[in-house]
C-alpha positions in Angstrom: -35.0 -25.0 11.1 -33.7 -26.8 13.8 -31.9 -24.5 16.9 -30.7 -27.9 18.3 -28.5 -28.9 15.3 -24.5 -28.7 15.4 -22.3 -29.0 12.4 -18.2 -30.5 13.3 -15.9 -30.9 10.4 -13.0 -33.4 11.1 -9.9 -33.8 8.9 -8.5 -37.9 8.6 -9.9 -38.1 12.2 -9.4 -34.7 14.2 -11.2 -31.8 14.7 -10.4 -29.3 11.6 -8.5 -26.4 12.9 -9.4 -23.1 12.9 -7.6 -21.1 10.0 -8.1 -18.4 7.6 -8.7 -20.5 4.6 -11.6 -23.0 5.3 -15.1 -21.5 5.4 -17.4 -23.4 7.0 -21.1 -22.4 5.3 -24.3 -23.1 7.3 -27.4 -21.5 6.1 -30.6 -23.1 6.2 -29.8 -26.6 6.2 -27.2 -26.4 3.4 -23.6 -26.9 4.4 -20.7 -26.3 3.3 -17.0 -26.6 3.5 -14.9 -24.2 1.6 -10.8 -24.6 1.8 -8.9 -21.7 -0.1 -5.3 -22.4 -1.1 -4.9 -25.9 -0.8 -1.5 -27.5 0.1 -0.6 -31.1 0.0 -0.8 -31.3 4.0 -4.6 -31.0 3.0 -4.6 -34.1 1.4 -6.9 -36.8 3.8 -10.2 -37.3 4.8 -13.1 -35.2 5.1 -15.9 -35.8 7.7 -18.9 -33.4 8.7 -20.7 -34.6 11.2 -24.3 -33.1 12.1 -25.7 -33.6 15.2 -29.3 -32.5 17.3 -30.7 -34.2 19.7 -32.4 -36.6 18.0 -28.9 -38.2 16.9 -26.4 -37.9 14.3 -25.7 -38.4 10.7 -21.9 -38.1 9.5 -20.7 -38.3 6.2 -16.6 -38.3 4.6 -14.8 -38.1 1.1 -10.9 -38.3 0.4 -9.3 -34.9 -0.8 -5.9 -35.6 -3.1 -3.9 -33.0 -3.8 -1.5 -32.6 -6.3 1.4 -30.9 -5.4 2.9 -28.2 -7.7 7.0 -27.9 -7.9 7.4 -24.9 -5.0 10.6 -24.1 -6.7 10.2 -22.4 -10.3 13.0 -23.9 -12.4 12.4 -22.0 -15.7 13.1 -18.2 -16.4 10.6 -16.1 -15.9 12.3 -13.0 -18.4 14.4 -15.6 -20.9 16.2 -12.5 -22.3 17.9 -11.5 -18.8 18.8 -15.1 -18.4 20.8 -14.6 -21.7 22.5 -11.3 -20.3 23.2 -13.2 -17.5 25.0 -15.8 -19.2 26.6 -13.2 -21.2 28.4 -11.7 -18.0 29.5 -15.1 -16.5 31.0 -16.0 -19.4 33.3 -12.6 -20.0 36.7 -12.6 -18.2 36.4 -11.1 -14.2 38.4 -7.8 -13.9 41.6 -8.3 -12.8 43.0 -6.1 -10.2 46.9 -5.3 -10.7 48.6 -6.5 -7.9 50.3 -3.5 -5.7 52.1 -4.5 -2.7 50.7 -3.2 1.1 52.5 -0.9 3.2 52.9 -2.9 6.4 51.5 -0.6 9.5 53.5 -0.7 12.3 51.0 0.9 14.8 48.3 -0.6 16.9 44.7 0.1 16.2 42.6 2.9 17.5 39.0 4.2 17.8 38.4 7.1 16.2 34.9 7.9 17.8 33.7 5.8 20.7 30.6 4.0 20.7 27.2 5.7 21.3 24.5 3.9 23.5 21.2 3.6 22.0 18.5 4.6 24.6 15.5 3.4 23.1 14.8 1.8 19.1 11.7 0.3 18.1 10.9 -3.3 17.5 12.3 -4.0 13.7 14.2 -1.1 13.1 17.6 -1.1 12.5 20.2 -0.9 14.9 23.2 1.2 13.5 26.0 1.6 15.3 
């Protein structure tokens, strides 16, 4: 066991960022690097680097990722994509056409506007 000893992980060069989805494991002189989720920005080198005061020993590996389509181009229910080609094939509905009256008057508010004193953050805002 050695109190002196400090693990860095560095990504093509840089510090690795702190997020949520790598683990960083350091028990006992095993280490380990843990990344849930990958995305193709992932992709790059790897170094850890451990360090005590007697000096330093680093070593690196190349991650690939292959990136999945982030779109999802086939159905996921086939049978509602066939009702769906059902209804945009049928005829729209055709509204008969019935002249408007022409208004001759100017418009008017029936209620006025109410203030809204106070609404919390995300609700909705009706007025």
């Amino acid at each position: 066991h050695d109190s002196n000893l400090r693990i860095e992980f560095y990504h093509n060069g840089k510090p690795l960022p702190s997020a949520s989805r790598f683990h960083i494991t350091f028990d006992f002189g095993y280490v380990a690097l843990d990344i849930g989720h990958c995305v193709p920005e992932d992709a790059g080198e790897y170094s850890v680097k451990a360090i005590n005061n007697l000096g330093q020993c680093t070593s690196s590996i190349n991650l690939k990722v292959i990136a999945k389509g982030s779109i999802i181009l086939d159905s996921q229910r086939p049978e509602g994509l066939e009702k769906i080609r059902q209804l945009e094939e049928a005829q729209p509905f055709q509204r008969p056409e019935v002249p408007e009256a022409v208004t001759r008057q100017r418009p008017v508010f029936t209620q006025p506007l109410q203030n809204i004193d106070s609404i919390a953050e995300g609700a909705t805002a009706h007025f």
